[in-house]
KOLVEX-598610 format. One record per residue: residue number from 1; z, x, y of N, C-alpha, C in turn. Coordinates in steps of 0.1 Angstrom, whole numbers. Layout:
nr,n.zz,n.xx,n.yy,ca.zz,ca.xx,ca.yy,c.zz,c.xx,c.yy
NUM,Z,X,Y,Z,X,Y,Z,X,Y .
...
This chain:
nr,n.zz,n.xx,n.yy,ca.zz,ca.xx,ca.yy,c.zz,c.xx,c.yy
1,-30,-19,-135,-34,-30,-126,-40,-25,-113 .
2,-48,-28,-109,-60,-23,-97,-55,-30,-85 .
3,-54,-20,-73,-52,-23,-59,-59,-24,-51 .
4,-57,-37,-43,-70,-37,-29,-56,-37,-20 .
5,-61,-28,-13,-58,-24,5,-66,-32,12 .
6,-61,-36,24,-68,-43,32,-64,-36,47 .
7,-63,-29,52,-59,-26,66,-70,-27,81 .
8,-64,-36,88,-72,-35,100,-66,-24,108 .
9,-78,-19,116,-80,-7,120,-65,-2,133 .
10,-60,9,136,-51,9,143,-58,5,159 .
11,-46,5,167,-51,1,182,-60,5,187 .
12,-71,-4,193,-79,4,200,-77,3,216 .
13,-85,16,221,-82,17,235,-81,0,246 .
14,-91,-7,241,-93,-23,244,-80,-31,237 .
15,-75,-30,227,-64,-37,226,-53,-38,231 .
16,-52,-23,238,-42,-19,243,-45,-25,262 .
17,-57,-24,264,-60,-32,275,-61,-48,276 .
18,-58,-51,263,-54,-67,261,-73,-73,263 .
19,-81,-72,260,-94,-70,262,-101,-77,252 .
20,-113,-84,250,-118,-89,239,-130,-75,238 .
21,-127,-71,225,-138,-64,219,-149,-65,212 .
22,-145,-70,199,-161,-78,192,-168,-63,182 .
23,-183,-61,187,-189,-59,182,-192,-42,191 .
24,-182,-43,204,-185,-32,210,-177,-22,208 .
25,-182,-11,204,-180,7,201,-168,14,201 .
26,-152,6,205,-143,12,214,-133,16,207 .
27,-132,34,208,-124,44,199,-109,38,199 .
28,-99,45,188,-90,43,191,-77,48,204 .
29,-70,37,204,-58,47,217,-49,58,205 .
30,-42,66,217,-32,73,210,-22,65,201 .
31,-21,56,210,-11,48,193,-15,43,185 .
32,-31,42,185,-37,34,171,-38,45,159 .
33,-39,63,162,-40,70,158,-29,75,151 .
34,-21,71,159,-2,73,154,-4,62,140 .
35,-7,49,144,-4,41,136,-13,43,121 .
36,-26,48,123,-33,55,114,-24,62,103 .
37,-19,73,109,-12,87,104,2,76,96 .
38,5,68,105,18,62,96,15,49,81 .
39,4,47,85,-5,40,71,-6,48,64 .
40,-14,63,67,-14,71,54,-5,79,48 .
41,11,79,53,23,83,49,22,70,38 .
42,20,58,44,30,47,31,21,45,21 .
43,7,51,21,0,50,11,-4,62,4 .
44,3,76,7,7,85,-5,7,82,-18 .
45,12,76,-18,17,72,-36,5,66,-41 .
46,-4,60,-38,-17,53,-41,-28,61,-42 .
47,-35,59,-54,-47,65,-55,-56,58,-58 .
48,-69,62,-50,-81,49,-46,-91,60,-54 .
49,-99,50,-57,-112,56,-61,-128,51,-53 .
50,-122,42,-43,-136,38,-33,-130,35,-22 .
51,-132,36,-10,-134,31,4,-148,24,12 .
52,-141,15,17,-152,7,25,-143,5,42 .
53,-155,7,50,-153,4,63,-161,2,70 .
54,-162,-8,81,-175,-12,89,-182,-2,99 .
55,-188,-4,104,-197,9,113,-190,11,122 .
56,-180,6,126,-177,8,142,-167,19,140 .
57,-164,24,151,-157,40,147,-142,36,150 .
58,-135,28,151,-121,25,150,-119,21,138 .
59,-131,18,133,-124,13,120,-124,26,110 .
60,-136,34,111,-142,45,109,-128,57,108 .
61,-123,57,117,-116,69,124,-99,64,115 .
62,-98,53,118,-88,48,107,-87,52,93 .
63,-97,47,89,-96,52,70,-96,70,72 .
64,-109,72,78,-106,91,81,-88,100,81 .
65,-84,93,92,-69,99,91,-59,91,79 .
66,-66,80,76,-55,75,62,-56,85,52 .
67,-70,84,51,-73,93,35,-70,112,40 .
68,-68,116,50,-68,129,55,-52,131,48 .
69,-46,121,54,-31,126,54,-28,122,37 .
70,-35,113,31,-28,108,21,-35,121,11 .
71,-43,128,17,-48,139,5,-60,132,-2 .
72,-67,122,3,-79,120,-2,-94,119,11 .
73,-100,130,14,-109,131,20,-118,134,15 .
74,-118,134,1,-134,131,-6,-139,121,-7 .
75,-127,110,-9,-130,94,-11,-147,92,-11 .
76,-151,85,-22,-165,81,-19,-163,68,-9 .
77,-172,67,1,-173,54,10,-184,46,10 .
78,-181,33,18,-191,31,22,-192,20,35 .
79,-202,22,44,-199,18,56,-209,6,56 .
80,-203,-7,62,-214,-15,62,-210,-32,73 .
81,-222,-29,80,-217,-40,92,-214,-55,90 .
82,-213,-60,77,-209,-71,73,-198,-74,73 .
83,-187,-60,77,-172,-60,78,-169,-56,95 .
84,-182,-56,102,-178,-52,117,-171,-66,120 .
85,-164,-63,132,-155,-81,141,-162,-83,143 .
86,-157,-101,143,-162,-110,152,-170,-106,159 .
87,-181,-110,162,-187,-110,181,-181,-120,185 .
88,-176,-110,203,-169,-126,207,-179,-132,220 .
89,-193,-130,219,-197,-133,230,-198,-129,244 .
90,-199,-139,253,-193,-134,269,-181,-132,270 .
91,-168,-133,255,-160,-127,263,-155,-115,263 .
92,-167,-105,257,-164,-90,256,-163,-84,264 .
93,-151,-76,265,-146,-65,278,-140,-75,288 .
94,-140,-86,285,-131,-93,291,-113,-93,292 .
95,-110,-95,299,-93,-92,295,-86,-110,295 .
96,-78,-106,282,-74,-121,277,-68,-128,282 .
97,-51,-124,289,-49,-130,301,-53,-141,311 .
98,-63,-130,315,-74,-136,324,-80,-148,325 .
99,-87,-147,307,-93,-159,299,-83,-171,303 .
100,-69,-168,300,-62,-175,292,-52,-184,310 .
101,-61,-178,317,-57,-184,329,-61,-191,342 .
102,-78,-188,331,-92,-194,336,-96,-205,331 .
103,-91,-211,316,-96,-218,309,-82,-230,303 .
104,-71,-216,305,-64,-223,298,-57,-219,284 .
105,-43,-216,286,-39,-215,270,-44,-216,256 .
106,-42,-229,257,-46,-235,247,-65,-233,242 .
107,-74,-234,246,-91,-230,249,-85,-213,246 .
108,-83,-209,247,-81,-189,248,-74,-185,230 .
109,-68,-197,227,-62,-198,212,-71,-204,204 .
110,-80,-213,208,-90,-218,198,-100,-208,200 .
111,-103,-199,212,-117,-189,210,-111,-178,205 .
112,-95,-174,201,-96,-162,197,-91,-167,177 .
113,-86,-178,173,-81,-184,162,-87,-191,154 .
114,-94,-204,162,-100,-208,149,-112,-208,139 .
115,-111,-221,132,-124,-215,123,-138,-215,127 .
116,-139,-225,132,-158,-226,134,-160,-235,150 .
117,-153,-227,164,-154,-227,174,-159,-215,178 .
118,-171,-210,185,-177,-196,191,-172,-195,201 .
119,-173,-188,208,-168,-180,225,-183,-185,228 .
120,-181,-183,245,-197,-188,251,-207,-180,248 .
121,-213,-180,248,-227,-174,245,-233,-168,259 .
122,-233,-171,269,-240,-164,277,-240,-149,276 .
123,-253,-143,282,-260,-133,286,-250,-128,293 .
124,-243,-112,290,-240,-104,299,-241,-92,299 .
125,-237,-83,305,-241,-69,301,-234,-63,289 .
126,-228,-68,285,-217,-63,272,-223,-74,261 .
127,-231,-86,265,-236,-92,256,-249,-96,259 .
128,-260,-86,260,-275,-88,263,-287,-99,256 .
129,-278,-98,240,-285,-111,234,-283,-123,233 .
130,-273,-124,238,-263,-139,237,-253,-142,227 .
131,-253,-133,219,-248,-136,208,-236,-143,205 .
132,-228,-149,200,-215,-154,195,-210,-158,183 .
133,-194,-152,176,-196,-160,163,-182,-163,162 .
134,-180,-177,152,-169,-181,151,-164,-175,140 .
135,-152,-177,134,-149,-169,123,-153,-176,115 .
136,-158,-188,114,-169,-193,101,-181,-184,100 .
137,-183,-180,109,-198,-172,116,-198,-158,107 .
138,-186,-151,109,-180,-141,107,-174,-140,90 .
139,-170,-152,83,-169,-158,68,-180,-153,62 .
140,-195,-160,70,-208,-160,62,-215,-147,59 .
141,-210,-132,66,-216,-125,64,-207,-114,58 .
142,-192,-116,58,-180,-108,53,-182,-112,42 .
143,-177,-125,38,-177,-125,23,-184,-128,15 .
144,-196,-125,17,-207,-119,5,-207,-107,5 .
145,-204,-103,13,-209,-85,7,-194,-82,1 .
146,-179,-88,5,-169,-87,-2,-170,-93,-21 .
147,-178,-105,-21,-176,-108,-31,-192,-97,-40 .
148,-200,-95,-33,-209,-87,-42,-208,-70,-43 .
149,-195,-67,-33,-193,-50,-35,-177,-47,-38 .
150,-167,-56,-31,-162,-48,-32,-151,-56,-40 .
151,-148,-64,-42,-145,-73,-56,-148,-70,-69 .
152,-161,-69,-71,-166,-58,-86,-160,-49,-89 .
153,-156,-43,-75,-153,-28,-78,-133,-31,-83 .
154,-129,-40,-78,-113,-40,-81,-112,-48,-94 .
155,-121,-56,-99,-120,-65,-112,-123,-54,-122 .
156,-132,-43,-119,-138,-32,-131,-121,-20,-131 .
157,-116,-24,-124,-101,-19,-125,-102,-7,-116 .
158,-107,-4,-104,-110,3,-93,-99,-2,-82 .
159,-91,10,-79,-84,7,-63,-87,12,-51 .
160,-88,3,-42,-101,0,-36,-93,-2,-22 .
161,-99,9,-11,-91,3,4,-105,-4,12 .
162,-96,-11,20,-113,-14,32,-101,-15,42 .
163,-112,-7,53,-105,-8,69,-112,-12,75 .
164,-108,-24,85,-124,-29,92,-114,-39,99 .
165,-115,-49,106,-112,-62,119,-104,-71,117 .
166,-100,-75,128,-87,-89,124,-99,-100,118 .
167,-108,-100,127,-112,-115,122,-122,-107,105 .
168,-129,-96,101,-134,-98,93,-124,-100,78 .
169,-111,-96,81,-98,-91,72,-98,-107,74 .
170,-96,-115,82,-89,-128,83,-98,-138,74 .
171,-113,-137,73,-124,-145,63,-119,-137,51 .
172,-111,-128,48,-110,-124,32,-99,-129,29 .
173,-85,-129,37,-74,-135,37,-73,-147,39 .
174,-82,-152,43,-86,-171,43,-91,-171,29 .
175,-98,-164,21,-105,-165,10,-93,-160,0 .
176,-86,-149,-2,-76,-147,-9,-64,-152,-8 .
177,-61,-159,-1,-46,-169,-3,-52,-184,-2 .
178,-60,-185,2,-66,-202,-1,-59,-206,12 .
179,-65,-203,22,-59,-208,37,-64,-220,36 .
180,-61,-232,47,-69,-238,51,-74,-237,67 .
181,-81,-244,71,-87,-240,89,-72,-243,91 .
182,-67,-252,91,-55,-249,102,-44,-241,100 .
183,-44,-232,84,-38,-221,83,-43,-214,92 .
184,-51,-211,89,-60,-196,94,-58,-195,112 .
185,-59,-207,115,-52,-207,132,-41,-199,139 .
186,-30,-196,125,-18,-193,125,-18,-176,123 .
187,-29,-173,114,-29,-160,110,-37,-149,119 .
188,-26,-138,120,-25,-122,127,-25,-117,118 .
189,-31,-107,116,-34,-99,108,-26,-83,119 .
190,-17,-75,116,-14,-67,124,-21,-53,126 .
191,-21,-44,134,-31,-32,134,-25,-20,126 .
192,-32,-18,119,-24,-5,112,-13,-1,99 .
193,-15,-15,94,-6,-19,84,-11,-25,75 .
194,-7,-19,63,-19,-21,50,-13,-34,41 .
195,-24,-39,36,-17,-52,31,-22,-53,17 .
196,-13,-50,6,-16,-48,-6,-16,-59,-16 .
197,-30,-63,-22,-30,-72,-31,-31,-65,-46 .
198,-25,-68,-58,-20,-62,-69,-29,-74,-77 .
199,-36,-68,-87,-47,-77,-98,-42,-72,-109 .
200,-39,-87,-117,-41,-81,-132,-53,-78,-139 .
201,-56,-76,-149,-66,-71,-160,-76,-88,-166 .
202,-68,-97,-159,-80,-111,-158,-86,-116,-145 .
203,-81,-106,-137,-90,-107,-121,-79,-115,-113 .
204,-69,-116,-118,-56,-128,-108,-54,-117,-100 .
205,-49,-121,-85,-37,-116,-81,-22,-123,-79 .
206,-15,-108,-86,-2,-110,-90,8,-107,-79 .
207,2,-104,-69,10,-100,-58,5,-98,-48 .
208,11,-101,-37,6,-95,-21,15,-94,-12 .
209,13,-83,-6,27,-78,5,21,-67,17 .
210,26,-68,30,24,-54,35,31,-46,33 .
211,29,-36,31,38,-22,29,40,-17,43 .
């Protein structure tokens, strides 16, 4: 029976600053690295035959020391920005707090939770084009390339890790337990902890747990 791994990336230095990140570049802290190294202890026992992870180097740097420690650094990969986070807009490099005491609790839980509300869009130096996406936003471009890469690859009986974002992990776990929007409000996805879905030989999953 074929394994998907799902793990979002250990802490990054911005998480740890309580910070919105998004789409911007930012390595991991020393405890995201720790938490790396302690993912690839509990996935020893597993043997993968593909990796996927998004461009950005926390996510990057994550699978690297999973597969280092677990004894697989040949792993074939592959990197692709349809699994990068969220963009969160103007409120990148923002500190959440902050948000959450500028706008309001409740406004700071719907721009970082739900499904198809964006962060503001304005122009800033951390967001030059304007950009913003809601995790509907974030749905539309994760799960096609999940359902045309890396789903083939676990139904053909391939075990399969991807390391990449809360929110892009969160449109696959909205998609693989059958969330609804107001599930999905509820769901954290944690850093550095791999979350194992188990398929039978008719494409079901028979199981899911974090390890």
């Amino acid at each position: 029976m074929p394994n998907l791994i799902l793990i979002r990336h250990g802490e990054s230095q911005w998480n740890l600053e309580n910070r919105f990140t998004g789409w911007v570049d930012i390595p991991l802290s020393p405890k995201g690295e720790q938490e790396a190294k302690q993912a690839g202890e509990k996935l020893k026992g597993y043997k993968f035959d593909k990796g996927y992870t998004s461009v950005l180097k926390r996510a990057i740097k994550t699978l690297d020391i999973i597969l280092s420690i677990s004894g697989q650094s040949k792993l074939p990969l592959e990197r692709d920005k349809a699994l990068n986070e969220r963009h969160y807009g103007a409120l990148q490099g923002l500190n959440k707090a902050d948000i959450g005491k500028k706008y309001g609790e409740e406004q700071l839980k719907i721009w970082r939770r739900s499904y198809d509300v964006p962060p503001p869009k304005d122009v800033t130096e951390l967001n030059p084009d304007g950009i913003s996406e809601s995790l509907k936003d974030t749905a539309a471009r994760t799960l096609p390339y999940f359902e045309a890469k890396i789903l083939p690859d676990v139904l053909a009986g391939k075990n399969v890790i991807v390391a990449a974002h809360g929110n892009s992990l969160r449109s696959i776990v909205m998609k693989l337990d059958n969330l609804t929007k107001e599930q999905v409000l509820e769901l954290n996805i944690p850093t550095g902890v791999p979350l194992l879905y188990v398929y039978d030989n008719k494409g079901n999953i028979t199981e899911h747990r974090y390890l």
